[in-house]
C-alpha positions in Angstrom: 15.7 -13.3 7.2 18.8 -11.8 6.1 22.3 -13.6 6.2 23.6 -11.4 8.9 20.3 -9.8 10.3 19.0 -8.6 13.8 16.3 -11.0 14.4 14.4 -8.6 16.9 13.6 -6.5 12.7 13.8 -9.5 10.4 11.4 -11.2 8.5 12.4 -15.2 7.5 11.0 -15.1 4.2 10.1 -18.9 4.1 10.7 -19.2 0.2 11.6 -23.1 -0.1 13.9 -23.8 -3.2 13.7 -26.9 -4.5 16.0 -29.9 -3.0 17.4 -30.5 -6.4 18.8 -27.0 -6.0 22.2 -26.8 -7.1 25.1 -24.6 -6.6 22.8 -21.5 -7.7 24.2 -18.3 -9.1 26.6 -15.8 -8.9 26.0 -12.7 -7.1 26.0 -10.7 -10.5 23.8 -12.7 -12.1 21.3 -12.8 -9.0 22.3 -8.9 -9.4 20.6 -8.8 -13.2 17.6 -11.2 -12.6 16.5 -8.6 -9.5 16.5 -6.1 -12.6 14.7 -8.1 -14.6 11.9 -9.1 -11.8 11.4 -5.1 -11.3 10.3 -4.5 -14.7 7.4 -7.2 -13.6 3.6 -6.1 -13.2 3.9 -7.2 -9.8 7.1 -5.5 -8.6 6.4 -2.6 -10.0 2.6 -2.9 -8.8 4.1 -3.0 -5.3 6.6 -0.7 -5.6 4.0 1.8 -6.4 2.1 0.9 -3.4 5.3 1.4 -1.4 5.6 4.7 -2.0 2.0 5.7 -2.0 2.1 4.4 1.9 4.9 6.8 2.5 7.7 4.3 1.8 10.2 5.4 -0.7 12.6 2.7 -2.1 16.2 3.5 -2.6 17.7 1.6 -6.0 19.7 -0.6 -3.4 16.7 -1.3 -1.7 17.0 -5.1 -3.3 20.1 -6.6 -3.0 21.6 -10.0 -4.0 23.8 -11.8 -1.3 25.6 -14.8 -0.7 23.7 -16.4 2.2 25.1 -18.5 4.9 22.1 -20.0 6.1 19.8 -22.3 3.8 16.9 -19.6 2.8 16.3 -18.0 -0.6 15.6 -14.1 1.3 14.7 -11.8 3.8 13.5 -8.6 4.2 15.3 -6.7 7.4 13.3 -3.5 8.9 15.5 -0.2 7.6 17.7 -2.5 5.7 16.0 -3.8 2.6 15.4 -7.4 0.9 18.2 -9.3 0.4 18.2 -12.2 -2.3 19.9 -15.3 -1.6 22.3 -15.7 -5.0 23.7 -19.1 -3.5 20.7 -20.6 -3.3 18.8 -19.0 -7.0 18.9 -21.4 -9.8 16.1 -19.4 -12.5 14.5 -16.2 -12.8 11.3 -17.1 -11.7 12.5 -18.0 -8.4 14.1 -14.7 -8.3 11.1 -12.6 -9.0 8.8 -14.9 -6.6 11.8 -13.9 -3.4 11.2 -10.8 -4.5 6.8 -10.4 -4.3 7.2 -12.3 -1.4 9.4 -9.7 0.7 8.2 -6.5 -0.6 4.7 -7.7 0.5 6.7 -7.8 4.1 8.4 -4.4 3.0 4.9 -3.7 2.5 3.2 -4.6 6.1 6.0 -3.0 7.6 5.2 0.4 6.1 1.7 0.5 6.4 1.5 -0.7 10.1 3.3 1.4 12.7 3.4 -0.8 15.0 3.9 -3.6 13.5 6.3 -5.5 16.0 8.2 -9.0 14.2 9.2 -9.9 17.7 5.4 -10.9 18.3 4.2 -14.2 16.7 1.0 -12.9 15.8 2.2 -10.2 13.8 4.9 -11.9 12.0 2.4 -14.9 10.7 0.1 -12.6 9.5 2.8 -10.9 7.5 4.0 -14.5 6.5 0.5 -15.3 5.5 -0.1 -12.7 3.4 3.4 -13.1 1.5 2.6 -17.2 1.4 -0.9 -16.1 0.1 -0.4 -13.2 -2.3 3.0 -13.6 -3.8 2.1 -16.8 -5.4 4.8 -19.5 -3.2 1.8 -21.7 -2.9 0.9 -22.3 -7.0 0.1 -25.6 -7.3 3.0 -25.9 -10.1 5.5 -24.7 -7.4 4.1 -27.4 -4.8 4.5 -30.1 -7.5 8.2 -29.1 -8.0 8.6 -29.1 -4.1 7.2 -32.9 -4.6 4.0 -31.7 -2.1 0.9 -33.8 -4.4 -2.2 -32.6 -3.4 -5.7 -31.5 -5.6 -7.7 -29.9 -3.2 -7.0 -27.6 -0.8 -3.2 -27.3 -1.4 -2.6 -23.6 -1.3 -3.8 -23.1 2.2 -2.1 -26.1 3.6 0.9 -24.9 1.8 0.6 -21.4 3.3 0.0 -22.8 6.7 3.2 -24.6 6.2 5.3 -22.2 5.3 4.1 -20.2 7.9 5.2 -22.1 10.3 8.7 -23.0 8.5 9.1 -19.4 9.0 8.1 -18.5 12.0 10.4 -21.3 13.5 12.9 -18.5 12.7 11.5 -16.3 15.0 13.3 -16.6 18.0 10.6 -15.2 20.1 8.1 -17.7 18.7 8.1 -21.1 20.4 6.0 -24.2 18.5 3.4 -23.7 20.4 3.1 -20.2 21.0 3.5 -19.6 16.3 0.7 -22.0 15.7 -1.5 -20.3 18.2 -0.4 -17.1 16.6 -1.1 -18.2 13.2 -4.7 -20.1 13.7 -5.8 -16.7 15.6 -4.5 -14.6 12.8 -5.6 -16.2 10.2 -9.1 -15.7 8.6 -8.2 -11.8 9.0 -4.7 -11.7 7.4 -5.8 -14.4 4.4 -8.6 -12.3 3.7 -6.1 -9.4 3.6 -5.2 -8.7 -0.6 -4.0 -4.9 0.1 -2.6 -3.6 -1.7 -3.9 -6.0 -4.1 -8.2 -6.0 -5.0 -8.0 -9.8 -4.6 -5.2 -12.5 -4.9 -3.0 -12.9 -7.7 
């Protein structure tokens, strides 16, 4: 979710940083990592895909920001993806805000009517980003001190699902883990615009 976003169009990203985050970075060098994580296969791979669906993506489309609440990004409907400089410490936490909101930037475009004011539809947006942008790598669990062999991505999806959906003002407790069970075997199984998971 943006720093200053209208929650009715915003998507909380859910990207965790670690708790030994320090004072992270500047918003000019937030500025040059985003630069760098666009010449990745993955950015660019969904970039394409962007504008294939009929979304075009301005060069201020991605933007680094100081944020005032604790979250590394957001992607806000007709705004963009923000980056949360103030809470980036490398550049692989950079480029993984990134994945993770353009696949939102992504299910925006291609649904028409998708709605992030209904709990169903923003979990299955936040389970695809959890599943397909790689937030769940079981190196990136065991740096958020989570120690677990088997079945660690999906409980770290689920997780993050609901982190994110708590967000949601329309969403209560209840109501975002309902959302997300009866979502979920559809919108896991969803890779597009990918042929299978990263």
């Amino acid at each position: 979710m943006a720093a200053a976003s209208n929650s009715a169009s915003a998507s909380p990203s859910g990207n965790s940083f670690s708790s030994a985050a320090k004072d992270g970075m500047t918003v000019e060098e937030c500025e040059t990592m985003i630069q760098r994580s666009l010449r990745t296969p993955s950015v660019k791979f969904l970039r394409e895909h962007l504008e294939k669906s009929g979304c075009n993506i301005a060069s201020n489309f991605i933007k680094a920001v100081n944020c005032d609440q604790k979250m590394s990004g957001g992607y806000v409907r007709g705004e963009g993806i923000v980056v949360c400089s103030n809470y980036m410490n490398i550049q692989d936490e950079v480029n993984q805000v990134v994945i993770h909101e353009l696949i939102h930037a992504y299910d925006d475009c291609r649904a028409a009517n998708l709605d992030w004011t209904n709990c169903a539809h923003h979990a299955c947006s936040e389970i695809r980003a959890g599943h397909l942008s790689g937030d769940c790598h079981y190196k990136r669990e065991l740096l958020r001190g989570f120690i677990k062999i088997r079945g660690h991505e999906q409980e770290c999806v689920r997780r993050r699902v609901m982190k994110s959906l708590a967000n949601n003002p329309y969403c209560s407790e209840a109501a975002a883990k309902d959302a997300m069970e009866a979502v979920w075997e559809t919108c896991y199984n969803d890779t597009k615009p990918f042929d299978r998971a990263p």
